[in-house]
PDB file of N, CA, C and O in Angstrom:
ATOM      1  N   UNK A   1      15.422  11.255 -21.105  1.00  0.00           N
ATOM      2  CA  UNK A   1      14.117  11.016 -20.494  1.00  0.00           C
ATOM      3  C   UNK A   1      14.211   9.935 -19.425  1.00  0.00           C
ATOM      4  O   UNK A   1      13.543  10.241 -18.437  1.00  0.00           O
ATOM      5  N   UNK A   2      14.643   9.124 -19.352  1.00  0.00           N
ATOM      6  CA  UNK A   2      15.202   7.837 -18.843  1.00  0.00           C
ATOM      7  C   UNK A   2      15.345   8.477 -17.513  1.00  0.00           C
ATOM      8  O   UNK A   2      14.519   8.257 -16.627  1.00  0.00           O
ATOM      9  N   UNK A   3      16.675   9.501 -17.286  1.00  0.00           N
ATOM     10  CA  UNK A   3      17.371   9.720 -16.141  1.00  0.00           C
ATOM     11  C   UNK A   3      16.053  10.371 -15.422  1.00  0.00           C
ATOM     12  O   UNK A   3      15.835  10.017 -14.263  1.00  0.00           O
ATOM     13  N   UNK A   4      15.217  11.245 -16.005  1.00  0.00           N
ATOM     14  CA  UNK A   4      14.008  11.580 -15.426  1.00  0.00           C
ATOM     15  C   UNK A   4      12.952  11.159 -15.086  1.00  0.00           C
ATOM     16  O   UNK A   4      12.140  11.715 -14.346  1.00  0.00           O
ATOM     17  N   UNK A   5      12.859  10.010 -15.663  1.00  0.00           N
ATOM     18  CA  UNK A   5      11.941   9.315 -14.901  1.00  0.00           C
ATOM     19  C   UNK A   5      12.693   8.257 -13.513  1.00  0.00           C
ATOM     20  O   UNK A   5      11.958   7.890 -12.596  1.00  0.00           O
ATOM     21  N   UNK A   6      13.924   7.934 -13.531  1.00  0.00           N
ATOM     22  CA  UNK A   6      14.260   7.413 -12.554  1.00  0.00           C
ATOM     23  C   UNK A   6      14.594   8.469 -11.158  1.00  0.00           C
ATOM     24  O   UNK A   6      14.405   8.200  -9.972  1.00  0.00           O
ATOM     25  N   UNK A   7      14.992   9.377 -11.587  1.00  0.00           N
ATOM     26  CA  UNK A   7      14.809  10.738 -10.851  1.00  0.00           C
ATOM     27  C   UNK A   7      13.527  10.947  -9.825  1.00  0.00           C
ATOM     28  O   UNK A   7      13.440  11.352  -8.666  1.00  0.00           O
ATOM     29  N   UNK A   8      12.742  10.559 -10.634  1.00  0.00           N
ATOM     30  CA  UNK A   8      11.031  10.914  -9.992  1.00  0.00           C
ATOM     31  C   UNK A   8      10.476   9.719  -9.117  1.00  0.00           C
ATOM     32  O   UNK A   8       9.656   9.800  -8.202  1.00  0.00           O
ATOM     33  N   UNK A   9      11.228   8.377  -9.699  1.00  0.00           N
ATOM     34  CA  UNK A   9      11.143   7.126  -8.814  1.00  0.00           C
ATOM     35  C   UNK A   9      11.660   7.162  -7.790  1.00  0.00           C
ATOM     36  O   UNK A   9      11.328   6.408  -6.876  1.00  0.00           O
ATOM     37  N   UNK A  10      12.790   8.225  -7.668  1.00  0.00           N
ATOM     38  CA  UNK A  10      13.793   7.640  -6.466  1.00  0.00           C
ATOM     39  C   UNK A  10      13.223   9.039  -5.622  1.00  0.00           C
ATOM     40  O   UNK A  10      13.589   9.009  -4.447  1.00  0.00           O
ATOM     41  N   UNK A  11      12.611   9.946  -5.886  1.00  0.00           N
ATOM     42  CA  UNK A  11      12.221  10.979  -5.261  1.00  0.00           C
ATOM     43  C   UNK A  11      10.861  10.124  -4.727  1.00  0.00           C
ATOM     44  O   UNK A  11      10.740  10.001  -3.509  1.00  0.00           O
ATOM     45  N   UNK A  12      10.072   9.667  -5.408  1.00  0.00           N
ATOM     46  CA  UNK A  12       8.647   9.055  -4.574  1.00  0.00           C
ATOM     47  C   UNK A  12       9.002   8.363  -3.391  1.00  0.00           C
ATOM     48  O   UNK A  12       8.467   8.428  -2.284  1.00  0.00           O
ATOM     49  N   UNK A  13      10.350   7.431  -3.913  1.00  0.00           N
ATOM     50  CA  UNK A  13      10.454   6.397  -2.762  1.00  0.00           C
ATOM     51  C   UNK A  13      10.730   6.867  -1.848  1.00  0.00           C
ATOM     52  O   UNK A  13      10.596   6.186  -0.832  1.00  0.00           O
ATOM     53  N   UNK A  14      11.242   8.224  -1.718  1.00  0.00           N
ATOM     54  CA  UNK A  14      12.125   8.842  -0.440  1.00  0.00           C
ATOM     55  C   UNK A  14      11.269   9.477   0.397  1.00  0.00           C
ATOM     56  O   UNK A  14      11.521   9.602   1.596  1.00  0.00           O
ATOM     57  N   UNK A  15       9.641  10.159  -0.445  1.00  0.00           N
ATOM     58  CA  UNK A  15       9.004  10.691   0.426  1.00  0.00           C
ATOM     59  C   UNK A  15       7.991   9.224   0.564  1.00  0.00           C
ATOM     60  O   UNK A  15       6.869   9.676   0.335  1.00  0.00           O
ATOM     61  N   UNK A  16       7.879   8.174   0.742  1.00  0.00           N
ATOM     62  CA  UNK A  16       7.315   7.397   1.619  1.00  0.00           C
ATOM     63  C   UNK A  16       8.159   6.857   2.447  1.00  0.00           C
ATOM     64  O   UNK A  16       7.756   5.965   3.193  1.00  0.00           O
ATOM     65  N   UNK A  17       9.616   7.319   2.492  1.00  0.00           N
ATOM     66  CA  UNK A  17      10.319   6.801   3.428  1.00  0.00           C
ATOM     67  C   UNK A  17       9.988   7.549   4.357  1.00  0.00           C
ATOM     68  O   UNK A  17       9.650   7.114   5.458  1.00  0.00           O
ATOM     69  N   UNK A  18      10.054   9.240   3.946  1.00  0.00           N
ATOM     70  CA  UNK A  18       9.644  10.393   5.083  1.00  0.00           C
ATOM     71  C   UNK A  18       8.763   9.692   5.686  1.00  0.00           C
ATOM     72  O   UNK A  18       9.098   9.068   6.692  1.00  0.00           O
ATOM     73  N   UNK A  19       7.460   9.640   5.212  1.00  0.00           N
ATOM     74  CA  UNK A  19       6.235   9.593   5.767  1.00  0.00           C
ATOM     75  C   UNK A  19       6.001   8.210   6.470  1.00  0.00           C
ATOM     76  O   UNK A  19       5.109   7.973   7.284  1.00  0.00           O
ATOM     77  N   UNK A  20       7.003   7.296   5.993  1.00  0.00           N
ATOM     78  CA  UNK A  20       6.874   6.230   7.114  1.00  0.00           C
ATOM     79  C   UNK A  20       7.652   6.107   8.424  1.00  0.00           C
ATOM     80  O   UNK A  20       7.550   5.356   9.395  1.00  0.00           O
ATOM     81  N   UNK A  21       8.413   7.049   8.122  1.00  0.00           N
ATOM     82  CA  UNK A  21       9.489   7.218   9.090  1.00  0.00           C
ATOM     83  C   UNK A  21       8.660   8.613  10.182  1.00  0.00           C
ATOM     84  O   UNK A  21       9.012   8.780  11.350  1.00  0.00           O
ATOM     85  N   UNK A  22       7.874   9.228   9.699  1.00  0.00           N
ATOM     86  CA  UNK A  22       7.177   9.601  10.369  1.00  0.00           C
ATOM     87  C   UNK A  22       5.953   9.132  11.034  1.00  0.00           C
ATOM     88  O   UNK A  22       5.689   9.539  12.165  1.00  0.00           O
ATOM     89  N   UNK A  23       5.336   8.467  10.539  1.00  0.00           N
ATOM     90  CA  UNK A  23       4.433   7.548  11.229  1.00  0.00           C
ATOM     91  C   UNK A  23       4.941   6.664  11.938  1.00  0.00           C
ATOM     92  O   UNK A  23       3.992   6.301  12.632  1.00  0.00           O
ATOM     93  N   UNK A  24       6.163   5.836  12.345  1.00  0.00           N
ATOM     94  CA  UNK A  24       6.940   5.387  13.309  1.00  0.00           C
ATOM     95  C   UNK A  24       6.877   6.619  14.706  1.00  0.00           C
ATOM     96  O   UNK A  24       6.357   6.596  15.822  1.00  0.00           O
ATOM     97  N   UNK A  25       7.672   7.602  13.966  1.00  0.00           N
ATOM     98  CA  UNK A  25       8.049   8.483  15.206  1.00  0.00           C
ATOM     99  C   UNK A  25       6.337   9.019  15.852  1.00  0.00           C
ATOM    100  O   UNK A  25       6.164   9.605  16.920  1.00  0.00           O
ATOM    101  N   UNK A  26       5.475   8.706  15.075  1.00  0.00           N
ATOM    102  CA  UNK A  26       4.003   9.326  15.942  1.00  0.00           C
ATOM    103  C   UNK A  26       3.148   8.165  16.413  1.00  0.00           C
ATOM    104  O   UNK A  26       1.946   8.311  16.634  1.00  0.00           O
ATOM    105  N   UNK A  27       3.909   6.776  16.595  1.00  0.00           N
ATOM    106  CA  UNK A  27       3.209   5.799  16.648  1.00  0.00           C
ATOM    107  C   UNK A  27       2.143   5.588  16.370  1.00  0.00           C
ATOM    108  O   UNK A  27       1.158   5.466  17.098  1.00  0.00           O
ATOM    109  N   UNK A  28       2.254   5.518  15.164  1.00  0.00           N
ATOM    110  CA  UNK A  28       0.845   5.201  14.297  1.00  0.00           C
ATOM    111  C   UNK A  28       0.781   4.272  14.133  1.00  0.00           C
ATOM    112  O   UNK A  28       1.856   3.678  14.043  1.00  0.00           O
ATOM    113  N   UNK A  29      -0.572   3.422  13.966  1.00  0.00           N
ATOM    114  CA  UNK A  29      -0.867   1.866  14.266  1.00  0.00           C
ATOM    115  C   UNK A  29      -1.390   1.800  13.111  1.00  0.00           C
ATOM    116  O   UNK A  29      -2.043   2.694  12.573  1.00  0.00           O
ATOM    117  N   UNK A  30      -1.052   0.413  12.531  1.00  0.00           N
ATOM    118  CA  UNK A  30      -1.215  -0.300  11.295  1.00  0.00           C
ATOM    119  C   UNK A  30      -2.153  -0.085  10.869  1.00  0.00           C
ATOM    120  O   UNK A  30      -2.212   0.355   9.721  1.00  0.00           O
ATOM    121  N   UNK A  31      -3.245  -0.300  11.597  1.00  0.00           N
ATOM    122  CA  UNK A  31      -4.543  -0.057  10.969  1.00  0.00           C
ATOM    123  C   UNK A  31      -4.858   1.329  10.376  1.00  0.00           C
ATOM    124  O   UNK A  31      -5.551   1.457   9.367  1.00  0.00           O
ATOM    125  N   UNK A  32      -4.275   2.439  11.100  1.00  0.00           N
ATOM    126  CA  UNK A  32      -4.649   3.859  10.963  1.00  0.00           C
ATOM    127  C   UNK A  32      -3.635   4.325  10.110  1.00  0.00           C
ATOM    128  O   UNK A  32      -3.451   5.533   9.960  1.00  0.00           O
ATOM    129  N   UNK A  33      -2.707   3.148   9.323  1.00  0.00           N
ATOM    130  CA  UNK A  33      -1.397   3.848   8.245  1.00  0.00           C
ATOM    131  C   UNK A  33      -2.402   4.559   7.318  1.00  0.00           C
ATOM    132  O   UNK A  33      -2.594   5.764   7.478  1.00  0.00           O
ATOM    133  N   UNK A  34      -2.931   4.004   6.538  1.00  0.00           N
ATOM    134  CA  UNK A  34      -3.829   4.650   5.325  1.00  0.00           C
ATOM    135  C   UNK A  34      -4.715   5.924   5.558  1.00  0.00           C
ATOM    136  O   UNK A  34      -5.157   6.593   4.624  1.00  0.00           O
ATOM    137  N   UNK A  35      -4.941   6.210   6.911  1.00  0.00           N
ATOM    138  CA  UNK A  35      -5.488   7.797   6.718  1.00  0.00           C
ATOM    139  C   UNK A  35      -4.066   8.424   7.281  1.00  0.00           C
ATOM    140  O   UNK A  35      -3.649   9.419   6.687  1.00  0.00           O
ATOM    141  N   UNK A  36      -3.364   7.955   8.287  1.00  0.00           N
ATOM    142  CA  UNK A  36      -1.931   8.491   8.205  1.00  0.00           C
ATOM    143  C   UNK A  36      -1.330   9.060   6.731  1.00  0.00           C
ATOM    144  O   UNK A  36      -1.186  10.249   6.449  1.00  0.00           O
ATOM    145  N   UNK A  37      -1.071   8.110   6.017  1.00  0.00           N
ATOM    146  CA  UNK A  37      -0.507   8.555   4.893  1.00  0.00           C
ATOM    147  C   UNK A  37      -1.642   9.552   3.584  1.00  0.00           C
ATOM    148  O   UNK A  37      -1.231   9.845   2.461  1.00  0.00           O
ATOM    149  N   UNK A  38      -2.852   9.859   4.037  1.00  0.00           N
ATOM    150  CA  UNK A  38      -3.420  10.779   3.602  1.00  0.00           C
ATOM    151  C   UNK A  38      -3.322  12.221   4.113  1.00  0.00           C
ATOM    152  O   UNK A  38      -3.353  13.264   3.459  1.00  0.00           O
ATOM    153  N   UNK A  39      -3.177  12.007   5.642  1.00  0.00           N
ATOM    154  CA  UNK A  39      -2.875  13.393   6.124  1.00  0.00           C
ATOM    155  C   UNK A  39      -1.406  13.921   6.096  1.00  0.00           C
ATOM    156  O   UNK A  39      -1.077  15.106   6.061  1.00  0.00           O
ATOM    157  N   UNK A  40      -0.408  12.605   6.123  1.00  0.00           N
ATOM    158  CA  UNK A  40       1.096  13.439   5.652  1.00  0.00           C
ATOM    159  C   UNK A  40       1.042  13.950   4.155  1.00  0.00           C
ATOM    160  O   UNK A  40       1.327  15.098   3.814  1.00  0.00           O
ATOM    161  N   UNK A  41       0.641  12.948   3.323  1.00  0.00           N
ATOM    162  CA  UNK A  41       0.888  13.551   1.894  1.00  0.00           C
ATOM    163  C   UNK A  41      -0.178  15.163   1.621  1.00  0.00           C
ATOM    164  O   UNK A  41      -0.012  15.951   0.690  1.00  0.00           O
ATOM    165  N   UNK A  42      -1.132  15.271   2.628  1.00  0.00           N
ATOM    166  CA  UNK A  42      -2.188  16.490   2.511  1.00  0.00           C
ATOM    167  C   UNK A  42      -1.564  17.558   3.091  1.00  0.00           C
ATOM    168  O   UNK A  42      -2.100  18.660   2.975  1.00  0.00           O
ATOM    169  N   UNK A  43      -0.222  17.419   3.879  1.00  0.00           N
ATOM    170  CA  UNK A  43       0.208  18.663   4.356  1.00  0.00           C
ATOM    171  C   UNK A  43      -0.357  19.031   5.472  1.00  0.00           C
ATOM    172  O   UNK A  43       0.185  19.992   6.019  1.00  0.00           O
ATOM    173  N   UNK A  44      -1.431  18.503   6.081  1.00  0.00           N
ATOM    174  CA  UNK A  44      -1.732  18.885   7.547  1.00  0.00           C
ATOM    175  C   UNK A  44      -0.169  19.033   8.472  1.00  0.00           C
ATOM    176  O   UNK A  44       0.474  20.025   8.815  1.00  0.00           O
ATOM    177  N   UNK A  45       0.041  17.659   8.652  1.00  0.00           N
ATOM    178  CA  UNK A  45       0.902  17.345   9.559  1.00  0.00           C
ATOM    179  C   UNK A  45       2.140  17.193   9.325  1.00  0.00           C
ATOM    180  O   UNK A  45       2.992  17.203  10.214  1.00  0.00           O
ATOM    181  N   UNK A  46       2.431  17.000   7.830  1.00  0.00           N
ATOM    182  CA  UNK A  46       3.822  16.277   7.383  1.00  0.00           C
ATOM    183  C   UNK A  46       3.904  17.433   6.163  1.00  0.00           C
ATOM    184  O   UNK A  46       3.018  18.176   5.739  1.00  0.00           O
ATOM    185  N   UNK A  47       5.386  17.286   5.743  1.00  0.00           N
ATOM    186  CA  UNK A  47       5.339  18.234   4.270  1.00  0.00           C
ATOM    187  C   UNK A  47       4.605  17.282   3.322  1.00  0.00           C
ATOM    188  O   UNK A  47       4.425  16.067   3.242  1.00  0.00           O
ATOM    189  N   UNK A  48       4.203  18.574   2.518  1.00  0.00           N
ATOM    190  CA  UNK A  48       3.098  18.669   1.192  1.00  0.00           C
ATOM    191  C   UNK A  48       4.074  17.886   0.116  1.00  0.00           C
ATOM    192  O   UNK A  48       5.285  18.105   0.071  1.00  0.00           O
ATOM    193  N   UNK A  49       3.468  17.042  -0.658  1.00  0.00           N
ATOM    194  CA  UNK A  49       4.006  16.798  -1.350  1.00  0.00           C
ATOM    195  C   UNK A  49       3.334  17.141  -3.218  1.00  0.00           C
ATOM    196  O   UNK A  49       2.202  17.035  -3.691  1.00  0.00           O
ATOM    197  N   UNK A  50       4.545  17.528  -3.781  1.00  0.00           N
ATOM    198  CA  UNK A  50       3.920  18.003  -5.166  1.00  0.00           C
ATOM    199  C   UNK A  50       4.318  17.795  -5.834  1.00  0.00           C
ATOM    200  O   UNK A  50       5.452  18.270  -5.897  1.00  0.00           O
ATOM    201  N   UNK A  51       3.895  16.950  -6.957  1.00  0.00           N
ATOM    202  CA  UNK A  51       4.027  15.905  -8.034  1.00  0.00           C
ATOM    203  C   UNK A  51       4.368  16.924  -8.923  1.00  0.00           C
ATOM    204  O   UNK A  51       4.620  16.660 -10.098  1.00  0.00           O
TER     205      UNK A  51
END
């Protein structure tokens, strides 16, 4: 169980790396990170992500 939950940690961290690493490349401004990171994790713009 262990290895699976660290599994799922190191998978979260990677898709906010995506998604910050995408909000870099679309110059997204600090202020506008938090609906940024609603519309990458929603799949509009960025891949869907599914828990």
């Amino acid at each position: 169980m262990k290895d699976r939950e660290t599994y799922n940690e190191t998978r979260a961290i990677s898709n906010y790396e995506k998604m910050l690493l995408w909000a870099i490349e679309n110059d997204v401004k600090k202020e506008d990170l938090v609906v940024a990171c609603k519309i990458f994790f929603s799949g509009v713009w960025g891949p869907k992500v599914v828990e």
